[in-house]
MARTORVO-250912 format. One record per residue: residue in one letter; z, y, x of N, C-alpha, C in turn. Coordinates in steps of 0.2 Angstrom, whole numbers, plus 5000, padded with zeros to 4 digits. Atoms other than C-alpha are relative to their C-alpha. Layout:
residu:n_up:n_north:n_east:ca_up:ca_north:ca_east:c_up:c_north:c_east
a:Z:Y:X:Z:Y:X:Z:Y:X
...
// end
This chain:
residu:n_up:n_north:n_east:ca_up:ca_north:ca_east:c_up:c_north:c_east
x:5002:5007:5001:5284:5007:4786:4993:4999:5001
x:5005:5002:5000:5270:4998:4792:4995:4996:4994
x:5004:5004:5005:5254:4992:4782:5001:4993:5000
x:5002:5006:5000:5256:4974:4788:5007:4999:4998
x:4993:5002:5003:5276:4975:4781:4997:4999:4993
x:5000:5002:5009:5269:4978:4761:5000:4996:5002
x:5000:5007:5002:5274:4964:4753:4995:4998:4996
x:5003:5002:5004:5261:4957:4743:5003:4999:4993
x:4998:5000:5006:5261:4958:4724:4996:4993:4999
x:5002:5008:5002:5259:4938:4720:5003:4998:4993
x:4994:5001:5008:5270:4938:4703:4996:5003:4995
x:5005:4998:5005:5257:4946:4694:4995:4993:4996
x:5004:5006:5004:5248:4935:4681:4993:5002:5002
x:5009:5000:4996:5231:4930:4686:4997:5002:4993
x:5004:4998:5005:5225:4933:4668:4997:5006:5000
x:5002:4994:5001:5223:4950:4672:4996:5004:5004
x:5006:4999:4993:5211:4949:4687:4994:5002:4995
x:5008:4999:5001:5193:4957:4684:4997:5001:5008
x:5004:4999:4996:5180:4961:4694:4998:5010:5001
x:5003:4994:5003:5173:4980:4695:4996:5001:5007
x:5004:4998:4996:5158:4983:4704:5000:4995:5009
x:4999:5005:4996:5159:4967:4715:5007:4999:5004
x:4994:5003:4996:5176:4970:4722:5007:4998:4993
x:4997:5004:5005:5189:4959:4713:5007:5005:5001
x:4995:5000:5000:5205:4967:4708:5008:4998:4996
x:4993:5005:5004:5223:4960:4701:5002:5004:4991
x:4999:5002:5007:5222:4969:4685:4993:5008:5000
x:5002:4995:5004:5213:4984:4676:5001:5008:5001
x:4995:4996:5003:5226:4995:4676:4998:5006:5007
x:5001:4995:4997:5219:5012:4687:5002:5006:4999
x:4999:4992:5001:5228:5031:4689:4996:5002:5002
x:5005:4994:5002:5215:5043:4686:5001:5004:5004
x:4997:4996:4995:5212:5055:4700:5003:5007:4997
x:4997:4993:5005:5223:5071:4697:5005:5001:4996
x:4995:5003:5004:5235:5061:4691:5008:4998:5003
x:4997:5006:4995:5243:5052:4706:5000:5000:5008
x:5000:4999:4993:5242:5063:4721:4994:4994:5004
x:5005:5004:4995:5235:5052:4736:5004:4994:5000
x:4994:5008:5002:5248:5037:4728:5006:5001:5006
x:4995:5002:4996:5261:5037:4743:5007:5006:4998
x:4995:4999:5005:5271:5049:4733:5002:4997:4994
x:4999:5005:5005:5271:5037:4719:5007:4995:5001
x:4999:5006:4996:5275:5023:4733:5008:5001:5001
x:4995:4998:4999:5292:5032:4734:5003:4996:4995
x:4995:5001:5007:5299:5026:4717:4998:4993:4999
x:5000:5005:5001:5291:5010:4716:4992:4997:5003
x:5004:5001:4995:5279:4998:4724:4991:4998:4999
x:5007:5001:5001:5260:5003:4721:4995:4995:4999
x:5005:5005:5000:5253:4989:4726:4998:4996:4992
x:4999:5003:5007:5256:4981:4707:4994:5004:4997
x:5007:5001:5006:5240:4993:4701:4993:4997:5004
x:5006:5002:4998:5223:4987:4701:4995:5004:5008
x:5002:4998:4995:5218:5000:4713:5003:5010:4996
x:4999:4990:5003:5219:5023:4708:4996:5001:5004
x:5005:4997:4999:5208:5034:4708:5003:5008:5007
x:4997:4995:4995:5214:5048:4724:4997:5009:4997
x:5001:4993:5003:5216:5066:4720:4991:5002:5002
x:5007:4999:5001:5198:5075:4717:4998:5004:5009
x:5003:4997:4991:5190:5080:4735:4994:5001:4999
x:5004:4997:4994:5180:5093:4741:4997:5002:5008
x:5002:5001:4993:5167:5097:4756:5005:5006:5004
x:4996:4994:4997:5180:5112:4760:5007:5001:4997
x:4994:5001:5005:5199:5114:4754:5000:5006:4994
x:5001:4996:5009:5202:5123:4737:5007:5002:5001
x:4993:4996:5003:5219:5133:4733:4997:4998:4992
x:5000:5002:5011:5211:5131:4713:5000:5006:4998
x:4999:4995:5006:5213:5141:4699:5007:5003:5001
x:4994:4996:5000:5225:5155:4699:5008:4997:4995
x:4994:5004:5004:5243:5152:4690:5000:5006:4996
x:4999:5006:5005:5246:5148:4675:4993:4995:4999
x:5005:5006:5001:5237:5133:4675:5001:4994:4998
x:4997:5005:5002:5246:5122:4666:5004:5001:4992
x:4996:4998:5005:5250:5123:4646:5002:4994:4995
x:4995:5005:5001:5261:5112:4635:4992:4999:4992
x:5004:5000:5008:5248:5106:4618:5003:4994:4994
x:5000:5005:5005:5252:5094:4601:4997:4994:5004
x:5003:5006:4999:5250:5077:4610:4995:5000:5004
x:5002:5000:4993:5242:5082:4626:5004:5006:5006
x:4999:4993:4995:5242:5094:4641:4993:5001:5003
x:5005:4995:5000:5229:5108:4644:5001:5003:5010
x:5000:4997:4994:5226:5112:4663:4991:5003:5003
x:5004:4997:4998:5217:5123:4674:4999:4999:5005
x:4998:4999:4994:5220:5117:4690:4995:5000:5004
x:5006:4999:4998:5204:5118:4696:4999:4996:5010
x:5000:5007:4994:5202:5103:4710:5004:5004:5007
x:4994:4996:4995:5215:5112:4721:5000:4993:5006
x:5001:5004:4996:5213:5100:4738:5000:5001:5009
x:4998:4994:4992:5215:5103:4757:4994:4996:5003
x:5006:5002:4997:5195:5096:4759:5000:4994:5004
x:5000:5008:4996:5187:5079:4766:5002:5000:5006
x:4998:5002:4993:5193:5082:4784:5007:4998:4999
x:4992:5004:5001:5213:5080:4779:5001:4994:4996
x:5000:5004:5005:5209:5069:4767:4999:4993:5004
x:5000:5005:4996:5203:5057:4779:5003:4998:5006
x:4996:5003:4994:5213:5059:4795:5008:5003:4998
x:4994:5002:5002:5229:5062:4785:5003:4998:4995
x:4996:5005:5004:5231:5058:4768:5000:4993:4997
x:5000:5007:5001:5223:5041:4768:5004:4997:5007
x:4995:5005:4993:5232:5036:4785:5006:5001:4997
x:4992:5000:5001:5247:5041:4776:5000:4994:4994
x:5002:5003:5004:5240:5032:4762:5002:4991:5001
x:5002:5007:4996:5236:5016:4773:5009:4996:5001
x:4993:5004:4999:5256:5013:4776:5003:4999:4995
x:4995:5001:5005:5262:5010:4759:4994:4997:4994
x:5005:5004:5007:5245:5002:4750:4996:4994:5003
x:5004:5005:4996:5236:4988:4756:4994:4998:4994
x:5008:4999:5002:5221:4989:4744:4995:5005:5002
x:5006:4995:5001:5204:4999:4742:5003:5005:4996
x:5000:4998:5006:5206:5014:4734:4991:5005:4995
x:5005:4996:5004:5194:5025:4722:4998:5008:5004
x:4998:4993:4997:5190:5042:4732:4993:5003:4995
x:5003:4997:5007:5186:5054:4718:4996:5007:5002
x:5001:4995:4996:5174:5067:4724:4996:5005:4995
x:5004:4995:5001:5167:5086:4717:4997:5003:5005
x:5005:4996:4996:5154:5097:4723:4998:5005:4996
x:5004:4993:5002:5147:5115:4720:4991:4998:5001
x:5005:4999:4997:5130:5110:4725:4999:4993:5001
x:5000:5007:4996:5122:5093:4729:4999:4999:5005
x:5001:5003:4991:5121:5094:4749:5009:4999:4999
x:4995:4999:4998:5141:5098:4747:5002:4990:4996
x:4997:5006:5003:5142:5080:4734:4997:4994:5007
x:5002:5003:4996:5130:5073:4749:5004:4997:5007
x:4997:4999:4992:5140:5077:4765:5008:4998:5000
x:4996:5003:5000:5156:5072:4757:5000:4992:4999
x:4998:5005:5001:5152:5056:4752:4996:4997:5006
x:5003:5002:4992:5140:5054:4768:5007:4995:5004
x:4994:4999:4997:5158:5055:4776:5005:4996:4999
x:4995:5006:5001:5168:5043:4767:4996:4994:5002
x:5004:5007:5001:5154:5030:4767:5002:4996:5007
x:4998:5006:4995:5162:5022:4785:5007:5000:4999
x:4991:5002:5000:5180:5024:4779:5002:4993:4997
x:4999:5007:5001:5187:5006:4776:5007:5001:4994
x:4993:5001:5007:5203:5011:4763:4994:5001:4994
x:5002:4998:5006:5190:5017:4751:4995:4996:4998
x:5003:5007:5003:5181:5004:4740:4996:5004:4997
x:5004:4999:5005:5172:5013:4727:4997:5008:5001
x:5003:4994:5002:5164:5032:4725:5002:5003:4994
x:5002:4998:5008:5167:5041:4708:4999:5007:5003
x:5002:4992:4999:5158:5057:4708:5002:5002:4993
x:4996:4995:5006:5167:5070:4695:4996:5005:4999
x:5005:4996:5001:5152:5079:4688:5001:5003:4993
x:4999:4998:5007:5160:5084:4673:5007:5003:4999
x:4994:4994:5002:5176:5096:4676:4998:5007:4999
x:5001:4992:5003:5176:5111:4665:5004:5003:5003
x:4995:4996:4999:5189:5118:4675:4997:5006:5005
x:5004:4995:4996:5177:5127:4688:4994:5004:4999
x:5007:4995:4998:5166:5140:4689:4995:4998:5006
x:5004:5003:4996:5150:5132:4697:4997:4994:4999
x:5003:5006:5004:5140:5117:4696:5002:4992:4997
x:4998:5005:5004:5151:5105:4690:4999:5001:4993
x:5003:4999:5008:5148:5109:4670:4993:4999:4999
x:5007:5003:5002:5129:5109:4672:4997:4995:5003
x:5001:5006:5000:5129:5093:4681:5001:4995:4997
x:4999:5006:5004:5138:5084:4669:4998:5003:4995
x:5006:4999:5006:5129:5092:4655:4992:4997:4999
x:5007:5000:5000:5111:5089:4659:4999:4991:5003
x:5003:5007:4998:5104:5070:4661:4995:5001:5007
x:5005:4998:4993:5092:5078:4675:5003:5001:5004
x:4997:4999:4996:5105:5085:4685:5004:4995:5003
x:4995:5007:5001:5116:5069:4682:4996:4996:5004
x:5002:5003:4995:5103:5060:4690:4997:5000:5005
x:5001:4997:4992:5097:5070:4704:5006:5000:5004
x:4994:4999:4995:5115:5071:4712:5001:4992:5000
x:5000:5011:4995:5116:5050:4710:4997:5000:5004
x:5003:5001:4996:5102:5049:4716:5000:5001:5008
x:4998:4996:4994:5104:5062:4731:5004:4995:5004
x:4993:5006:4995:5122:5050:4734:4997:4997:5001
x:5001:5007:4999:5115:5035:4733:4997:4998:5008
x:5005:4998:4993:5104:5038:4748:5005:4999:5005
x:4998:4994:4994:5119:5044:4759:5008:4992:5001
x:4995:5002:4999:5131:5029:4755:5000:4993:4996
x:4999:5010:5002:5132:5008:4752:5006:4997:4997
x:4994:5002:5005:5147:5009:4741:4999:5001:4995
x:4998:4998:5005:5151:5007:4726:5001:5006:4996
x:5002:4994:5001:5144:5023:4715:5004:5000:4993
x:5002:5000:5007:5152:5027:4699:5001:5008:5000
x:5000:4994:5001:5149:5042:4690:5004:5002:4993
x:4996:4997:5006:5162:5052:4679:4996:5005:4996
x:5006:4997:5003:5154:5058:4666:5005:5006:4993
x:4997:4994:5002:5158:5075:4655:5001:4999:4992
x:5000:5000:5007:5163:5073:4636:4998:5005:4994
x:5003:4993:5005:5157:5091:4632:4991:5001:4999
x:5007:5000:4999:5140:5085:4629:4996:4998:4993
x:5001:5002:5006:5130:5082:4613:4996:4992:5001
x:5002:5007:4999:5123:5065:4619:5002:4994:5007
x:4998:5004:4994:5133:5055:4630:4996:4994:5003
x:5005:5004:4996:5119:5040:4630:4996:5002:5005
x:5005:4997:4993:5107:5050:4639:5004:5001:5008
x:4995:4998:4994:5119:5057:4654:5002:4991:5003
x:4999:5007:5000:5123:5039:4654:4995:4994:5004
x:5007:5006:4999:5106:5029:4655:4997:5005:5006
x:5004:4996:4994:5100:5044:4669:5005:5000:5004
x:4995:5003:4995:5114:5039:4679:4999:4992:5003
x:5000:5007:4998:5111:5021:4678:4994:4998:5004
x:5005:5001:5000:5092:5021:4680:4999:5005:5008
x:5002:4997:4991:5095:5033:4699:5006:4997:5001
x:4998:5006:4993:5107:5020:4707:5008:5000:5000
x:4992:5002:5003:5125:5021:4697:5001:4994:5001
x:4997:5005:5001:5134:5006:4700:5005:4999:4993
x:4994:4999:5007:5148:5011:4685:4999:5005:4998
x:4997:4993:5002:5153:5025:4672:5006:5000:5000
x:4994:5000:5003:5168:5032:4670:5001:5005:4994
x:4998:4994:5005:5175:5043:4654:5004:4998:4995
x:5003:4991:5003:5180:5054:4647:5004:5004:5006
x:4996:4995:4996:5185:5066:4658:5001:5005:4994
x:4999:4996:5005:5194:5082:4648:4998:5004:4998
x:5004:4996:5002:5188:5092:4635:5001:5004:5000
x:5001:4994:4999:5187:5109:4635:5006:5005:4994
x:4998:4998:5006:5200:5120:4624:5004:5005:5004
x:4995:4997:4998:5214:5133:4626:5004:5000:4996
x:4995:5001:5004:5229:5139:4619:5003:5009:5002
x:5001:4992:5002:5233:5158:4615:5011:5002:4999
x:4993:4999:5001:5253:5165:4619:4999:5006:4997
x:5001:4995:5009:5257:5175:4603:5005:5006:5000
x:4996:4993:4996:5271:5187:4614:4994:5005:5002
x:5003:4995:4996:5257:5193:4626:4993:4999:4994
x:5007:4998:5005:5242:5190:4611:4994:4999:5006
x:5005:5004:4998:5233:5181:4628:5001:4995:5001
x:4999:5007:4999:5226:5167:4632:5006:4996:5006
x:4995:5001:4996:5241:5156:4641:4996:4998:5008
x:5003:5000:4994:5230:5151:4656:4996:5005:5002
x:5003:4993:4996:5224:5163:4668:4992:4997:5000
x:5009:5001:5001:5206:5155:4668:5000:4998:4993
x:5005:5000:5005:5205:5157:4651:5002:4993:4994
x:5001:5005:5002:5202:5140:4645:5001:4994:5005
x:4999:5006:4994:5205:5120:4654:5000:4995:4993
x:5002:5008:5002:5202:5103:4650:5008:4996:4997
x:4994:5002:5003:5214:5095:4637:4999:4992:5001
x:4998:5010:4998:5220:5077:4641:5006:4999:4994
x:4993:5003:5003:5233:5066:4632:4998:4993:4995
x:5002:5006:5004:5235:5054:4618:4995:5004:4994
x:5006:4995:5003:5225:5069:4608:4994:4997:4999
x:5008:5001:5003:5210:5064:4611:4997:4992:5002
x:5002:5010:4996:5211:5042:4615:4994:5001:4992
x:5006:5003:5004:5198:5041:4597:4994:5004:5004
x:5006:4999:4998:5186:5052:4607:4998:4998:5003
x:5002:5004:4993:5187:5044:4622:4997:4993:4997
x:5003:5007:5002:5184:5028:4613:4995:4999:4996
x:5005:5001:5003:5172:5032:4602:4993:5001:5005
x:5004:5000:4996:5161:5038:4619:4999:4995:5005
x:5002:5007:4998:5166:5023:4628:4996:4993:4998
x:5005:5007:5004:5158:5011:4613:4992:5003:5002
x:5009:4997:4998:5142:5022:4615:4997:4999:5005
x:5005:5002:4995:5140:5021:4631:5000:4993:5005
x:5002:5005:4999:5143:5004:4632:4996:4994:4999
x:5004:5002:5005:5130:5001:4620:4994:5003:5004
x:5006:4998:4998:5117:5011:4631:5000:5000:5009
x:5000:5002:4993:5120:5004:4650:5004:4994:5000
x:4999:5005:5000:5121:4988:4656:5006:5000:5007
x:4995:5000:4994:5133:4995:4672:5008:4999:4998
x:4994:5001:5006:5152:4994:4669:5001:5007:4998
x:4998:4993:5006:5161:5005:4659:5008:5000:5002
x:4994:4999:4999:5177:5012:4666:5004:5006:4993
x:4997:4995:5004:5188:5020:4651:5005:5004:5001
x:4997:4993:4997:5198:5035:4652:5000:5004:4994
x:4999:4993:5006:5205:5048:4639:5006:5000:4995
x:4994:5002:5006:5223:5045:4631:5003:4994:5000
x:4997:5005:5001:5229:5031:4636:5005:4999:5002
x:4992:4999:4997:5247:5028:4636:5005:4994:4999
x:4997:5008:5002:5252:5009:4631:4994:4996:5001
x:5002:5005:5000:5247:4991:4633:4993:5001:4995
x:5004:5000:5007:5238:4994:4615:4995:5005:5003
x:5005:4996:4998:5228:5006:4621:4996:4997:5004
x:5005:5005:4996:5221:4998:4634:4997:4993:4998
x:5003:5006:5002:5218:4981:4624:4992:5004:4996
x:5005:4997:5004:5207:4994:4610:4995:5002:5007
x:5006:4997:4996:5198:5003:4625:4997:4997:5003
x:5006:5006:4995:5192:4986:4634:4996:4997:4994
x:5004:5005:5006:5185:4978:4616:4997:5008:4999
x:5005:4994:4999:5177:4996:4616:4995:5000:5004
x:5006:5002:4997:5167:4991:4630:5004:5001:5007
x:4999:4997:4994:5178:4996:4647:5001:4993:5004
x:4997:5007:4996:5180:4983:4661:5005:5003:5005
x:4992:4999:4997:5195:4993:4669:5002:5008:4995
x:4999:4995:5002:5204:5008:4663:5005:5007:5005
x:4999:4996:4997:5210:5023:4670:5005:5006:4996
x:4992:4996:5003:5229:5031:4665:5001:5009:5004
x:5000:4993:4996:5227:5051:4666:5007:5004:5000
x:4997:4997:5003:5240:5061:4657:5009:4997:4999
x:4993:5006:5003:5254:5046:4653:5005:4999:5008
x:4996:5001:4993:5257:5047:4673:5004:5008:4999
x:4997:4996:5001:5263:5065:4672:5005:5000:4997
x:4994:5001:5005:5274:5063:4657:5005:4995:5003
x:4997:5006:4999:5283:5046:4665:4997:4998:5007
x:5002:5002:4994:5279:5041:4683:5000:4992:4999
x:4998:5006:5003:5283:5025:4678:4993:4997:4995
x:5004:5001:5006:5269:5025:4664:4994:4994:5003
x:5006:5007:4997:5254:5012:4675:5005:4993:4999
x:4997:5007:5002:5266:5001:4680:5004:4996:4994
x:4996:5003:5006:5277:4998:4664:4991:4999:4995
x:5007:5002:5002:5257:4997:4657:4999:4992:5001
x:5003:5007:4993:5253:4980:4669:5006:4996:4997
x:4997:5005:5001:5271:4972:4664:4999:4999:4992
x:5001:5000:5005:5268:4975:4647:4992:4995:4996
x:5006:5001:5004:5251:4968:4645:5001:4992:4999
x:4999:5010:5001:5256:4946:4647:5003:5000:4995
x:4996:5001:5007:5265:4949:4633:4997:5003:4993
x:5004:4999:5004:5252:4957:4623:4995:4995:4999
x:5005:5004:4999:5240:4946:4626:5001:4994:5000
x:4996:5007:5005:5251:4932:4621:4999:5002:4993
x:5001:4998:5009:5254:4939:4604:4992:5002:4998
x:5007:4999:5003:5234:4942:4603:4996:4995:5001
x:5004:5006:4998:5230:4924:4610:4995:5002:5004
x:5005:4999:4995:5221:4932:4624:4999:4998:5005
x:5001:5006:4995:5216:4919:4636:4999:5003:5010
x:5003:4996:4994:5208:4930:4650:4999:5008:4997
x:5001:4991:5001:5208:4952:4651:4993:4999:4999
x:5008:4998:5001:5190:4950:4653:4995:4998:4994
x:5005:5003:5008:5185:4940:4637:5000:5005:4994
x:5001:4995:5005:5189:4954:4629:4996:5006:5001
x:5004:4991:5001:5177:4969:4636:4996:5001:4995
x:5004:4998:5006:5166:4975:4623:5002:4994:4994
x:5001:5003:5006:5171:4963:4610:5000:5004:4993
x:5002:4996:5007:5170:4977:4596:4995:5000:4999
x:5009:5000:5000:5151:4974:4599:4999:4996:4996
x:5004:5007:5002:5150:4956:4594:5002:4999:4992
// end
């Protein structure tokens, strides 16, 4: 199927239109990278176009195989992984999984990028910065699941905005920065992202934990420890989304357990102007979309005029 064949999604209620970082999209409703492949596997079961945009599996300056296996463990109301940005590097990324992408999306999407080093987060986004499918930047400076510098760039407010700043130089997109949860002050990481040339945050990305098999008496993941997702941890996500919508004036993309309409109405009057569905796609492939139809009817029963009249409204 050609790109000029998708049908437009036109049946969508306009109430659910925002804006993020000056491009306008039809609703809120974003899969998380590492969630949702490079979408055209998605595109199989039903027709993508209906989200606001997704965020593309996480991309390195070189392909990855990831963390050894087991790297996937079952937990109380999440899922615990280690997959460690497993990727086939920005050269296939852009001469084959966004061409493959291109035939079955007719939006912008998110390209979600890690780096061991700031020339590698430089060179990658160098690289995207003339490709036309991709709308925004999110730099991933906060996966615990690697050995290297992704953990002490998203721990340290210095480090955090010496690698903005580095990108910001190298690219005239849209910058948002994924910020790490395992940190004792999410403002500052926050405010030293906004103040070197962030255009957005996004968070929570997952927090650090493991899970111990009680046959072998070791840990069930071969590296040990990985980042747990789910509905576990939506109070933490939101209680970091209010904070750090209270200490930057950029937008605030949410993210960390969201798995229903209600979720997403809480997380946008927490401060979010789009959100982002990590773990609910895994479990249900179906989970963004049936999200999207579910919200005009939420939003009836809440008397809510427009999605956007309610970002931060837990503030006011």
């Amino acid at each position: 199927m050609q790109k000029g064949n998708i049908m437009e999604i036109n049946l969508q209620d306009n109430r659910l239109k925002t804006n993020l970082c000056g491009i306008d999209i039809d609703n809120p409703i974003i899969p998380a990278s590492g969630t949702f492949g490079y979408g055209y596997e998605f595109a199989k079961i039903y027709d993508i176009n209906c989200l606001g945009t997704f965020s593309i599996k996480g991309t390195t300056l070189y392909p990855r195989y990831g963390n050894p296996l087991p790297r996937i463990a079952e937990s109380p109301s999440g899922i615990l992984n280690s997959v460690g940005l497993q990727n086939p590097g920005i050269d296939k990324v852009l001469n084959h999984e966004l061409r493959e992408l291109e035939k079955v999306f007719n939006k912008k999407v998110i390209a979600n990028v890690s780096g061991f080093s700031i020339s590698e987060y430089v060179n990658v986004c160098e690289m995207l910065n003339d490709e036309d499918m991709i709308g925004w930047i999110e730099l991933n400076i906060s996966c615990p699941n690697v050995h290297g510098g992704g953990m002490s760039f998203g721990t340290s407010p210095e480090l955090a905005g010496e690698v903005t700043a580095s990108v910001r130089k190298v690219t005239s997109k849209p910058l948002i920065l994924k910020l790490s949860p395992n940190v004792t002050d999410i403002k500052e990481i926050a405010k030293s992202c906004e103040s070197n040339g962030a255009d957005a945050i996004s968070l929570i990305n997952t927090l650090l934990g493991m899970r111990i098999d009680l046959k072998s008496r070791k840990p069930i993941l071969k590296n040990r420890t990985g980042g747990i997702s789910g509905p576990a941890v939506f109070p933490l996500a939101l209680r970091m989304v209010y904070d750090a919508y209270e200490a930057v004036k950029i937008p605030v993309v949410g993210m960390g357990g969201i798995s229903s309409a209600r979720d997403v109405i809480e997380m946008m009057l927490a401060g979010a102007r789009a959100v982002e569905i990590g773990s609910a796609n895994l479990i249900n492939p179906y989970a963004s979309k049936e999200i999207i139809d579910e919200l005009p009817a939420l939003m009836d029963e809440m008397k809510i005029n427009n999605i956007e009249e309610i970002i931060g409204g837990a503030h006011e």
